[in-house]
PDB file of N, CA, C and O in Angstrom:
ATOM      1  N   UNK A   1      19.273  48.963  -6.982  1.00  0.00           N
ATOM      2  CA  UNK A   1      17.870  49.296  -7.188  1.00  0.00           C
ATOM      3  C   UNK A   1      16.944  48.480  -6.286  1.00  0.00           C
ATOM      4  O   UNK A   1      15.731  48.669  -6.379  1.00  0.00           O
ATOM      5  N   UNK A   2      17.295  47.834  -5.661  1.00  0.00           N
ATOM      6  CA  UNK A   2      16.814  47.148  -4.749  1.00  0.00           C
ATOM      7  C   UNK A   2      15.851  45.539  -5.364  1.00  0.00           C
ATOM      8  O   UNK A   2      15.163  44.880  -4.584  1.00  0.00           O
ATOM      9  N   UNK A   3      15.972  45.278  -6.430  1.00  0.00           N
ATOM     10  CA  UNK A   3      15.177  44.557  -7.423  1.00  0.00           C
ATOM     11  C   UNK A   3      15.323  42.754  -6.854  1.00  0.00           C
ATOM     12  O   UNK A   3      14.449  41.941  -7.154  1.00  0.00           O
ATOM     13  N   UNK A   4      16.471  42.397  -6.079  1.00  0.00           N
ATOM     14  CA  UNK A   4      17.050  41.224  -6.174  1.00  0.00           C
ATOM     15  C   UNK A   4      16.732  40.926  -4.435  1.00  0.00           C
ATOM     16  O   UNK A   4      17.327  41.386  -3.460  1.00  0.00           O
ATOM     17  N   UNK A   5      15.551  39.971  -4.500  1.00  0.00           N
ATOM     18  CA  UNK A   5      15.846  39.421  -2.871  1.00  0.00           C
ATOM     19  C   UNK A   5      16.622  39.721  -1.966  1.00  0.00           C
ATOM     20  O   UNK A   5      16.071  40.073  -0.923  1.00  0.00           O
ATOM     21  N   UNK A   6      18.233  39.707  -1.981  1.00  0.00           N
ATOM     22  CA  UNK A   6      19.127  39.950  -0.867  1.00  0.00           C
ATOM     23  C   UNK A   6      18.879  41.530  -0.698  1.00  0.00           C
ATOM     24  O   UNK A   6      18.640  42.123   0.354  1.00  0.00           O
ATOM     25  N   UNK A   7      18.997  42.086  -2.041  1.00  0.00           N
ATOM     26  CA  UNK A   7      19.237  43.325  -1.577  1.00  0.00           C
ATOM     27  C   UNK A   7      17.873  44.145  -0.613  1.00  0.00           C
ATOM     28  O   UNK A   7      17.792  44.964   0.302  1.00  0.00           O
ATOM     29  N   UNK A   8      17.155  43.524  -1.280  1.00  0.00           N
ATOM     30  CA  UNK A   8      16.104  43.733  -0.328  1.00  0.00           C
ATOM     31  C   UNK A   8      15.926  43.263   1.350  1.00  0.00           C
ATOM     32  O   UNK A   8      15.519  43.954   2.283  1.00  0.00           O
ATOM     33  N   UNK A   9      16.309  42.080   1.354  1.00  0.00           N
ATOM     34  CA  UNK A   9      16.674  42.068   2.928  1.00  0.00           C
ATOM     35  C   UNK A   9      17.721  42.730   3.237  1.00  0.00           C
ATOM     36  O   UNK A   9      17.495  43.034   4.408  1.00  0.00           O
ATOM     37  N   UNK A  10      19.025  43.286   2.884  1.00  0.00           N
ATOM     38  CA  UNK A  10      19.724  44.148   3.082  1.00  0.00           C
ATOM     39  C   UNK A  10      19.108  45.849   3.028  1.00  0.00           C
ATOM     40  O   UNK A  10      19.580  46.627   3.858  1.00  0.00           O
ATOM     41  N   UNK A  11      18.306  46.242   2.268  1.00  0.00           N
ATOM     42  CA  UNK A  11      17.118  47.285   3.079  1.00  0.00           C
ATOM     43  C   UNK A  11      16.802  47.370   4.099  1.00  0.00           C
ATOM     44  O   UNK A  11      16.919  48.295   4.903  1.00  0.00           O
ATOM     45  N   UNK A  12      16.049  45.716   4.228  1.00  0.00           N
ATOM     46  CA  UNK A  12      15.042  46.106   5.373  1.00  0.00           C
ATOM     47  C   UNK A  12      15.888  45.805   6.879  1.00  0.00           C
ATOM     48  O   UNK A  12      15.355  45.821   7.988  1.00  0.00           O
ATOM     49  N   UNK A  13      17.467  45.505   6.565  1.00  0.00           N
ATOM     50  CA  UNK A  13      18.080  45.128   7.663  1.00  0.00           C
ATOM     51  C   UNK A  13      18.305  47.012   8.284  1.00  0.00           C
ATOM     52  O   UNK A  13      18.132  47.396   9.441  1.00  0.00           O
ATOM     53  N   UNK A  14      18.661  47.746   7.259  1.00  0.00           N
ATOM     54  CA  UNK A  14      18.767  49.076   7.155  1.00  0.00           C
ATOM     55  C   UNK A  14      18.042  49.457   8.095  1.00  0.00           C
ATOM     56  O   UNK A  14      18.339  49.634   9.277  1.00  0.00           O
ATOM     57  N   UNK A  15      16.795  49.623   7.412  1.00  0.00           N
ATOM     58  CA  UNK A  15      15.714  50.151   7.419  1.00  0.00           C
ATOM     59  C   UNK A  15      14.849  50.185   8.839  1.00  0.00           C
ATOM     60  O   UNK A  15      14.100  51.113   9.141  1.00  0.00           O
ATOM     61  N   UNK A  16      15.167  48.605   9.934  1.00  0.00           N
ATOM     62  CA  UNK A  16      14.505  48.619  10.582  1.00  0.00           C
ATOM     63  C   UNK A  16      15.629  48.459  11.873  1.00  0.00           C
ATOM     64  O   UNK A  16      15.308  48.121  13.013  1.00  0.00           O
ATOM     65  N   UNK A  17      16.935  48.764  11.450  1.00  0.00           N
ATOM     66  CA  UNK A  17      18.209  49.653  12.481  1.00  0.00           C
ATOM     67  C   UNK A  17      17.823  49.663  14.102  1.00  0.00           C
ATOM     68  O   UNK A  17      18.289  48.956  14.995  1.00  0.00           O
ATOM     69  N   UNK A  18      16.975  50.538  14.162  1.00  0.00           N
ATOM     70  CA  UNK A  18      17.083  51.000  15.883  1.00  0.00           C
ATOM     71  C   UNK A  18      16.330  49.847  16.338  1.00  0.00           C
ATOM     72  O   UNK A  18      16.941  49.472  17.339  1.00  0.00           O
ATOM     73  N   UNK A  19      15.183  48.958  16.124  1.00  0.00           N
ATOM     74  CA  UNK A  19      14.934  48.132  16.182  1.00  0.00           C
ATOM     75  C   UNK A  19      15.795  46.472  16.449  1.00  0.00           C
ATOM     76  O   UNK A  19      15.661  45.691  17.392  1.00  0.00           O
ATOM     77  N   UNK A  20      16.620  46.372  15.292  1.00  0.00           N
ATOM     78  CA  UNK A  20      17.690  45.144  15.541  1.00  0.00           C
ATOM     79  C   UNK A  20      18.645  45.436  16.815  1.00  0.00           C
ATOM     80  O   UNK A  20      18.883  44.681  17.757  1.00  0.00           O
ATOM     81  N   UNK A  21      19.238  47.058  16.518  1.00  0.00           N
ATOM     82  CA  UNK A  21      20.015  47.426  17.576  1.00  0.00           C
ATOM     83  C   UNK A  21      19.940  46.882  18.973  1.00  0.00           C
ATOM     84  O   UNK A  21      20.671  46.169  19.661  1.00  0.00           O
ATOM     85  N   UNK A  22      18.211  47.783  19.217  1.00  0.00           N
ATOM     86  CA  UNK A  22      17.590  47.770  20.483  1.00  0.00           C
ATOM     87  C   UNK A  22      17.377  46.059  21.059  1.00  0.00           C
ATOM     88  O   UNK A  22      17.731  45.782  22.205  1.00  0.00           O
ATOM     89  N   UNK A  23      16.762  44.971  20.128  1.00  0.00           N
ATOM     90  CA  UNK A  23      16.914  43.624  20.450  1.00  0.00           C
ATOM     91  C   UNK A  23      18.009  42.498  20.078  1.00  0.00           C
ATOM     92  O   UNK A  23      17.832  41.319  19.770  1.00  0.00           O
ATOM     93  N   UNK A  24      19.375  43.358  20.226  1.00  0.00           N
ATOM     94  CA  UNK A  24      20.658  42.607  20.135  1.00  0.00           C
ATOM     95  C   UNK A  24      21.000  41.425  19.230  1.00  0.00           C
ATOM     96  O   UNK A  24      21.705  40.441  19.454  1.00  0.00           O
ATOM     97  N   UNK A  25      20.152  41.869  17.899  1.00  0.00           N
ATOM     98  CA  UNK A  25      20.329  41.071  16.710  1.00  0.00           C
ATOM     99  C   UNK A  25      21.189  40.957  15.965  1.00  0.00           C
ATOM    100  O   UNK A  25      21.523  42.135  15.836  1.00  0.00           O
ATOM    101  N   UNK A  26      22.093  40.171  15.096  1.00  0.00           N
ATOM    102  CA  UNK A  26      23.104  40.383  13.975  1.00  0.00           C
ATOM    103  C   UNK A  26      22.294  39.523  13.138  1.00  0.00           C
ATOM    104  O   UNK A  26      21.189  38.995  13.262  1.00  0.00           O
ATOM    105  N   UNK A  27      23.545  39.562  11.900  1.00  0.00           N
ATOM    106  CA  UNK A  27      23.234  39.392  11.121  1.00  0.00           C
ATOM    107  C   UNK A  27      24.522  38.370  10.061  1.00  0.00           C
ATOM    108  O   UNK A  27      25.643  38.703   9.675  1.00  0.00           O
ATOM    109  N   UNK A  28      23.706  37.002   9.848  1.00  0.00           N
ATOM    110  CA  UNK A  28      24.637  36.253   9.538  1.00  0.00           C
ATOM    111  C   UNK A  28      24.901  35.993   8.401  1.00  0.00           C
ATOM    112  O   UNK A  28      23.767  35.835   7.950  1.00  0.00           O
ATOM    113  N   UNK A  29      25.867  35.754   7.225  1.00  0.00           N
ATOM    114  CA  UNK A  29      25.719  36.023   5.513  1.00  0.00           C
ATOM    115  C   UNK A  29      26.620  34.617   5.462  1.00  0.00           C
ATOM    116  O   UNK A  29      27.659  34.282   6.032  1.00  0.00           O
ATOM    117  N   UNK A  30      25.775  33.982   4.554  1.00  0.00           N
ATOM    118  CA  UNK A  30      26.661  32.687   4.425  1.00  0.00           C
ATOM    119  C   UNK A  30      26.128  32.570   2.655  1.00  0.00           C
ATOM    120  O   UNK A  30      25.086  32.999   2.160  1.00  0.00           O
ATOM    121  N   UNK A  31      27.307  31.811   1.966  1.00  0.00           N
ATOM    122  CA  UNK A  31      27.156  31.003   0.815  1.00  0.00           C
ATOM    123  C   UNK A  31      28.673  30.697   0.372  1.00  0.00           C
ATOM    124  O   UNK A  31      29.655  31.050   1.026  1.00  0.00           O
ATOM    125  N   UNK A  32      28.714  29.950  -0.903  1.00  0.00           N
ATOM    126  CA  UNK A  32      29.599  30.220  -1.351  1.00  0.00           C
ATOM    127  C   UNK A  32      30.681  31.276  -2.092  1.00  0.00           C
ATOM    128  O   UNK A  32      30.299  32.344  -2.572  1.00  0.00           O
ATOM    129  N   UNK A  33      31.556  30.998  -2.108  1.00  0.00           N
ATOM    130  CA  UNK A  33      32.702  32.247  -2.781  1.00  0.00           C
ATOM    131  C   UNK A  33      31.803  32.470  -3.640  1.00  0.00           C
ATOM    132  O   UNK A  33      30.948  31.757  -4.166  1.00  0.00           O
ATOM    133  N   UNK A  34      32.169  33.849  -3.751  1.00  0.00           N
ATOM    134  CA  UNK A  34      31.651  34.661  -5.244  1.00  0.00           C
ATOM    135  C   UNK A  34      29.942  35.451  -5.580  1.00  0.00           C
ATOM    136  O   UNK A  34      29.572  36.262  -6.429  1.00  0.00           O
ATOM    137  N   UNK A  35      29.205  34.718  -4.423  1.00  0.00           N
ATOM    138  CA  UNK A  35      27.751  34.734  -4.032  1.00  0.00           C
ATOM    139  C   UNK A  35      27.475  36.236  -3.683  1.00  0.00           C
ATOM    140  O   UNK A  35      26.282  36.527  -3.761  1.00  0.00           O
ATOM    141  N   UNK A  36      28.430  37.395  -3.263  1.00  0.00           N
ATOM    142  CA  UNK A  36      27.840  38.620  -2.960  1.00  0.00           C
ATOM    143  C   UNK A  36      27.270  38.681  -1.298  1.00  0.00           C
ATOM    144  O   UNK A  36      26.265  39.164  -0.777  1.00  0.00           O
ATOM    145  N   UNK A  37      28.270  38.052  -0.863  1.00  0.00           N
ATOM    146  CA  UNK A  37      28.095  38.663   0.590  1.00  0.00           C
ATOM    147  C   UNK A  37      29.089  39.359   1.394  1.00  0.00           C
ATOM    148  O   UNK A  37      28.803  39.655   2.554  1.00  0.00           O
ATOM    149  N   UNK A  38      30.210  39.648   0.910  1.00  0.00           N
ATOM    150  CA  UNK A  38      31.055  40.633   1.010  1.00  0.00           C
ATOM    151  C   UNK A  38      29.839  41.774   0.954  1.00  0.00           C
ATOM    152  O   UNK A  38      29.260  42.225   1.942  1.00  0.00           O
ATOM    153  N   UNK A  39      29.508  42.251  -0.900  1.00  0.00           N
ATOM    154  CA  UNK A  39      29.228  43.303  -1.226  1.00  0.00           C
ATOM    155  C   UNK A  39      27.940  43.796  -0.412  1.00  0.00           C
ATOM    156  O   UNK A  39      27.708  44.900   0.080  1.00  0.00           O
ATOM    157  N   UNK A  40      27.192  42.641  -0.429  1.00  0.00           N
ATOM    158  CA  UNK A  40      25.875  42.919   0.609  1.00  0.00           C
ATOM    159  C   UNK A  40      26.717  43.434   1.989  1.00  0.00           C
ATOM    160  O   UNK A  40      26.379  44.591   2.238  1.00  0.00           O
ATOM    161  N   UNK A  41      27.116  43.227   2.378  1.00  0.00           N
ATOM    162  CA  UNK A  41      27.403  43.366   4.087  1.00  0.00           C
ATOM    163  C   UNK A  41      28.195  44.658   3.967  1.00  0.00           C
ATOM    164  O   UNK A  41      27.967  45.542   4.793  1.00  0.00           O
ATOM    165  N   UNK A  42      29.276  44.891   2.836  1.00  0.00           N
ATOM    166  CA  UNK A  42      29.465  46.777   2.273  1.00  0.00           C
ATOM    167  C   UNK A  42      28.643  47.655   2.205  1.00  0.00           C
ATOM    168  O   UNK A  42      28.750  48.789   2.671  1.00  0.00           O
ATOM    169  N   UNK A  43      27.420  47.037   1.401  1.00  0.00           N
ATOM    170  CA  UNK A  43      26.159  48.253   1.492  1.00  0.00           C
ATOM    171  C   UNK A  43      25.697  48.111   2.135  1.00  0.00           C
ATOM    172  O   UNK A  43      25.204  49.239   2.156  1.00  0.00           O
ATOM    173  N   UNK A  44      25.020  47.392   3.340  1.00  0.00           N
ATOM    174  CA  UNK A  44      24.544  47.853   4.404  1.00  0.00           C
ATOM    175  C   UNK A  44      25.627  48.453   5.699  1.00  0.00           C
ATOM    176  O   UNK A  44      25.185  48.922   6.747  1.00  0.00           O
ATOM    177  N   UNK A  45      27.031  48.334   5.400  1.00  0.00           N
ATOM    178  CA  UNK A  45      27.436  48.965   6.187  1.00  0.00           C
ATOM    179  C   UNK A  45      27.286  50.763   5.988  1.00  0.00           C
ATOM    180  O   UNK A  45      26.851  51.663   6.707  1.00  0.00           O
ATOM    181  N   UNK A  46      28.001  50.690   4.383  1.00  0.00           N
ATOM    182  CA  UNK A  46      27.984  52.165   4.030  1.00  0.00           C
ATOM    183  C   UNK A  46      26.531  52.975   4.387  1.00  0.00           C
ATOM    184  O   UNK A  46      26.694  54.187   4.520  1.00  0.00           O
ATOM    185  N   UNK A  47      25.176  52.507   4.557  1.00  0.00           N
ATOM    186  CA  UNK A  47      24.101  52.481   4.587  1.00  0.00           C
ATOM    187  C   UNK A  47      23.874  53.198   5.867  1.00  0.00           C
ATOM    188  O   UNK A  47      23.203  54.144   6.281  1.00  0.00           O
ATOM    189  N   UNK A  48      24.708  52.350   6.299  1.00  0.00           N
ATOM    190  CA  UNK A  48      24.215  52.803   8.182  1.00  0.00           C
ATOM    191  C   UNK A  48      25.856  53.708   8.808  1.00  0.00           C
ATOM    192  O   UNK A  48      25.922  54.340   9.863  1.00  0.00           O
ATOM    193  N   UNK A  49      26.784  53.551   8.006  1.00  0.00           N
ATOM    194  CA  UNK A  49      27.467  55.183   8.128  1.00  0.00           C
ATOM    195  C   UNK A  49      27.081  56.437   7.911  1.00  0.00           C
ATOM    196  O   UNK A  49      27.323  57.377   8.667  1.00  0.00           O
ATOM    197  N   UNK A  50      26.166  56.522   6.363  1.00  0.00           N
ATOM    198  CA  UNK A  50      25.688  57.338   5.810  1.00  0.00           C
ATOM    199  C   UNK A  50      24.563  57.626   7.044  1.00  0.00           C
ATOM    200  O   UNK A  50      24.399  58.844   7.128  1.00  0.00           O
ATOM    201  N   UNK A  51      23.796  56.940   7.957  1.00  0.00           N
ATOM    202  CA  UNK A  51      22.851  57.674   9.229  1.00  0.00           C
ATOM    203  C   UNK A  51      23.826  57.660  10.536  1.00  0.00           C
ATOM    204  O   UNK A  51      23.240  57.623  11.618  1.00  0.00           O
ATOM    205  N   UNK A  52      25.283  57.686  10.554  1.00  0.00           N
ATOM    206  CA  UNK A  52      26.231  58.253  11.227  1.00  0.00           C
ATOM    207  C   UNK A  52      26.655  57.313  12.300  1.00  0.00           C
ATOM    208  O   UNK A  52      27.346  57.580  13.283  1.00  0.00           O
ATOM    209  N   UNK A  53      25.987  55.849  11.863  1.00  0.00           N
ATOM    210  CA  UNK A  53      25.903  54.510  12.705  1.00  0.00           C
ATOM    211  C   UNK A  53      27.642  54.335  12.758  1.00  0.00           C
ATOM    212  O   UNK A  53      28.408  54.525  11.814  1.00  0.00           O
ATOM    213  N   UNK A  54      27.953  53.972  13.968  1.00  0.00           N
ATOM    214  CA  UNK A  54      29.635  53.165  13.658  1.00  0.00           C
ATOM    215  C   UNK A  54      29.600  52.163  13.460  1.00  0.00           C
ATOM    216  O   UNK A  54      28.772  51.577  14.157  1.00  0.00           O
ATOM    217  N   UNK A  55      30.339  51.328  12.523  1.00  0.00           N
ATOM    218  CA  UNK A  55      30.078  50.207  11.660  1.00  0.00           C
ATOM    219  C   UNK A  55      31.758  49.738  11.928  1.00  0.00           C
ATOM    220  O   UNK A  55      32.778  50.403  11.747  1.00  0.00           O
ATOM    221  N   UNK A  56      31.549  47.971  12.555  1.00  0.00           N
ATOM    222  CA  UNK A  56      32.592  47.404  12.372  1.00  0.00           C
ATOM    223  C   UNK A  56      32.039  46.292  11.078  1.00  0.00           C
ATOM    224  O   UNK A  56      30.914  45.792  11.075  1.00  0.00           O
ATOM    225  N   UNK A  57      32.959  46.076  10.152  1.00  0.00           N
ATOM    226  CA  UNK A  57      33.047  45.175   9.372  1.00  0.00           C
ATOM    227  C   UNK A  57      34.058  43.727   9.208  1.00  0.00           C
ATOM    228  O   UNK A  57      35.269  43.848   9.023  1.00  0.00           O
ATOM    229  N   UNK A  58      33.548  42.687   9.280  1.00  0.00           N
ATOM    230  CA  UNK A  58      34.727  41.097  10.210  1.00  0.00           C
ATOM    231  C   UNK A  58      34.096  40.396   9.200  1.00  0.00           C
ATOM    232  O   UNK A  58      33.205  40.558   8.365  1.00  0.00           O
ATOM    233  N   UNK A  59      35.263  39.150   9.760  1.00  0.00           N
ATOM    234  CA  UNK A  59      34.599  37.741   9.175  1.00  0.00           C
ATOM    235  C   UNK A  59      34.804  37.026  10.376  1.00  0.00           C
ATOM    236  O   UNK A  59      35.320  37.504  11.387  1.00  0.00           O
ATOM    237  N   UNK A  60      34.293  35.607  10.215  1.00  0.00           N
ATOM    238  CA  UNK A  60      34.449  34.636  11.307  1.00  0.00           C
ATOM    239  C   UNK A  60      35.769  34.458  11.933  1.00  0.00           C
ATOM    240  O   UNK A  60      36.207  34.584  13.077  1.00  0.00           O
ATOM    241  N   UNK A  61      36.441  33.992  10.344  1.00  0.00           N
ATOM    242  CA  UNK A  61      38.020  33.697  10.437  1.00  0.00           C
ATOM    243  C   UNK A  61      38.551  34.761  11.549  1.00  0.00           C
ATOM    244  O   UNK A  61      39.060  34.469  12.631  1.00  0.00           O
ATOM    245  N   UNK A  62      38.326  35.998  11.055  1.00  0.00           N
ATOM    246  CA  UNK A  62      38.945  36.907  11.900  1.00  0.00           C
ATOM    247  C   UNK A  62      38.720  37.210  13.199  1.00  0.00           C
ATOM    248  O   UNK A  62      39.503  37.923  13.827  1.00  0.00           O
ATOM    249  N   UNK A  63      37.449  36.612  13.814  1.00  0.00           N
ATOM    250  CA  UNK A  63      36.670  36.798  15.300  1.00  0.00           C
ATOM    251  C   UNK A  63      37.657  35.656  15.682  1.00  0.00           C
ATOM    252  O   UNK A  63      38.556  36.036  16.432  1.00  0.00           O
ATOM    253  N   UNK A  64      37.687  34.447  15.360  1.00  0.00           N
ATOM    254  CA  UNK A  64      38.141  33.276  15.820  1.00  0.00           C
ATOM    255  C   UNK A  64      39.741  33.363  16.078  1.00  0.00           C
ATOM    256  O   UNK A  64      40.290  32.878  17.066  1.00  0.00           O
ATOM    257  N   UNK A  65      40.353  34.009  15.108  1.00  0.00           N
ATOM    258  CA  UNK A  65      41.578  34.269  15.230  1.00  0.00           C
ATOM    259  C   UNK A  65      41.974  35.581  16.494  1.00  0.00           C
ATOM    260  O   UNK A  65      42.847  35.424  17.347  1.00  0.00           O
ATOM    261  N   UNK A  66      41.392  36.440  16.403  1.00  0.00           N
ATOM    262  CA  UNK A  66      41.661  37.630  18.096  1.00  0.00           C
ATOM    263  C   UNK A  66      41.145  36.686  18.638  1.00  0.00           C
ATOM    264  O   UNK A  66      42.124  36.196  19.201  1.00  0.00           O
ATOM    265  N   UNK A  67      39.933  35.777  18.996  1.00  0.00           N
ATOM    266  CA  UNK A  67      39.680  35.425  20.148  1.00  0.00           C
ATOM    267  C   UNK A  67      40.743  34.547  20.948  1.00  0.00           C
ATOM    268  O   UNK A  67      41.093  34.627  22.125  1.00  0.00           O
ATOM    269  N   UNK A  68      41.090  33.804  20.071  1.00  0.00           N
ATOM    270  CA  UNK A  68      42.482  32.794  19.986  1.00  0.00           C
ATOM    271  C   UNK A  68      43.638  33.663  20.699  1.00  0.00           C
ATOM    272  O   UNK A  68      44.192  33.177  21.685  1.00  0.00           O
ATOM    273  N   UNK A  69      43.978  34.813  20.274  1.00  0.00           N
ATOM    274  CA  UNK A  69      45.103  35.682  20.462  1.00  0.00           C
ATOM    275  C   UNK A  69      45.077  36.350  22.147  1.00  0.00           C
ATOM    276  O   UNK A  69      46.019  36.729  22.844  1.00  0.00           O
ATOM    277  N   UNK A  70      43.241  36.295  22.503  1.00  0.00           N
ATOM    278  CA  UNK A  70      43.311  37.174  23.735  1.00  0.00           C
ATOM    279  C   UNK A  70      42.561  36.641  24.380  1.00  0.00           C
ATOM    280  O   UNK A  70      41.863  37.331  25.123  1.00  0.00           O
ATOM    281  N   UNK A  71      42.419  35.386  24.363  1.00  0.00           N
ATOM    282  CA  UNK A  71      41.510  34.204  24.929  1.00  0.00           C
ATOM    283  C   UNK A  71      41.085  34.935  26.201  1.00  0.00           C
ATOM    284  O   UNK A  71      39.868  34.939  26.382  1.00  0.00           O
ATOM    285  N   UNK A  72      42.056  35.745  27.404  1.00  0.00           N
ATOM    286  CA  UNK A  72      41.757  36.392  29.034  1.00  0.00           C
ATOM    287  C   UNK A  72      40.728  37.306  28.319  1.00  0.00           C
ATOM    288  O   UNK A  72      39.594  37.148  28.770  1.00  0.00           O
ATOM    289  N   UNK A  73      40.834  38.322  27.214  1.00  0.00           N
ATOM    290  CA  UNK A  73      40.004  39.023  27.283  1.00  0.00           C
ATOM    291  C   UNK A  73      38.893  38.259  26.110  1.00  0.00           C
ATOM    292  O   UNK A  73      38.408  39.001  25.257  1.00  0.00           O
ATOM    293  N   UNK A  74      38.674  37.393  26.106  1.00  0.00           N
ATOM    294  CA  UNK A  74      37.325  37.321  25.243  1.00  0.00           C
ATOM    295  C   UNK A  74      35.807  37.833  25.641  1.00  0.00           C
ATOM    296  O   UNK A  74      34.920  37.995  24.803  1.00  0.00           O
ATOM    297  N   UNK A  75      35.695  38.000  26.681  1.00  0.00           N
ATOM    298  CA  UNK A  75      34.610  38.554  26.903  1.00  0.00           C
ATOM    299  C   UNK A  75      34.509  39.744  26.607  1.00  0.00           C
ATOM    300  O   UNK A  75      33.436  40.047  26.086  1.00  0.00           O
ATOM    301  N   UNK A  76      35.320  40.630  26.764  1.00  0.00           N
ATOM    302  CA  UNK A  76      35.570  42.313  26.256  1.00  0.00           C
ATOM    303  C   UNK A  76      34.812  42.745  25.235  1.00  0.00           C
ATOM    304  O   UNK A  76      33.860  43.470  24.944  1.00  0.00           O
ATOM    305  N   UNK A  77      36.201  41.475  24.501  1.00  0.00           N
ATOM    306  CA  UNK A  77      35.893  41.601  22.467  1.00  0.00           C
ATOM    307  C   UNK A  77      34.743  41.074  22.665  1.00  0.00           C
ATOM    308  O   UNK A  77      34.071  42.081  22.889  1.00  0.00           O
ATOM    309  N   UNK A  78      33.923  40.049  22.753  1.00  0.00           N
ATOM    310  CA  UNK A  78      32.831  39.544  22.975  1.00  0.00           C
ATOM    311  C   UNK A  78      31.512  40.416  22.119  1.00  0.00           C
ATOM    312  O   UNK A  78      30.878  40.438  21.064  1.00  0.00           O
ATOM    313  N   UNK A  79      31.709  41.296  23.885  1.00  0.00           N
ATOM    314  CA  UNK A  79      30.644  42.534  23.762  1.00  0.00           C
ATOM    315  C   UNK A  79      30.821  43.644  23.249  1.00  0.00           C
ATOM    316  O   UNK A  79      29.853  44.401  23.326  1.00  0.00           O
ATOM    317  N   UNK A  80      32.320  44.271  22.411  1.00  0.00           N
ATOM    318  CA  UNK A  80      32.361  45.275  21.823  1.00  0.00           C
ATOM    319  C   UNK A  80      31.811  44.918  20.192  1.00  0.00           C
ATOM    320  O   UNK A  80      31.300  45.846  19.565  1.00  0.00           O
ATOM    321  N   UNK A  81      31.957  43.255  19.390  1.00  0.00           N
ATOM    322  CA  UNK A  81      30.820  43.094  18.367  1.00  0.00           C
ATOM    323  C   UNK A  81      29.313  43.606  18.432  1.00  0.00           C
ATOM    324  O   UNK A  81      28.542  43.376  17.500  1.00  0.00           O
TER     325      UNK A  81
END
């Protein structure tokens, strides 16, 4: 319902899309376990499938670990995030 701070910046991360796109912004979710940033970073993905956006979904661990794996190509992976 949109009632709770995050989810509301998770709207307006939505919401203002071609914009972040266009000035090569992300978007960083930090707290502790259990805090709802998995689920936040689900609904704004599903969010921006549902307007036909392609959506990769990662964690750090996992950037750090391919980068590790293909260190020659890190720049590739780099720019396909």
């Amino acid at each position: 319902n949109g009632s709770c701070p995050q989810m509301k910046n998770a709207a307006g991360y939505v919401a203002r899309w071609e914009q972040i796109k266009d000035g090569n912004y992300g978007l960083l979710l930090w707290g502790r376990v259990g805090t709802g940033k998995s689920y936040f970073a689900g609904c704004i993905a599903n969010a921006l499938m549902e307007q036909e956006v392609p959506v990769c979904m990662t964690n750090f661990a996992a950037i750090l670990n391919d980068l590790a794996a293909s260190f020659a190509g890190r720049n590739e992976y780099i720019s396909r995030l």
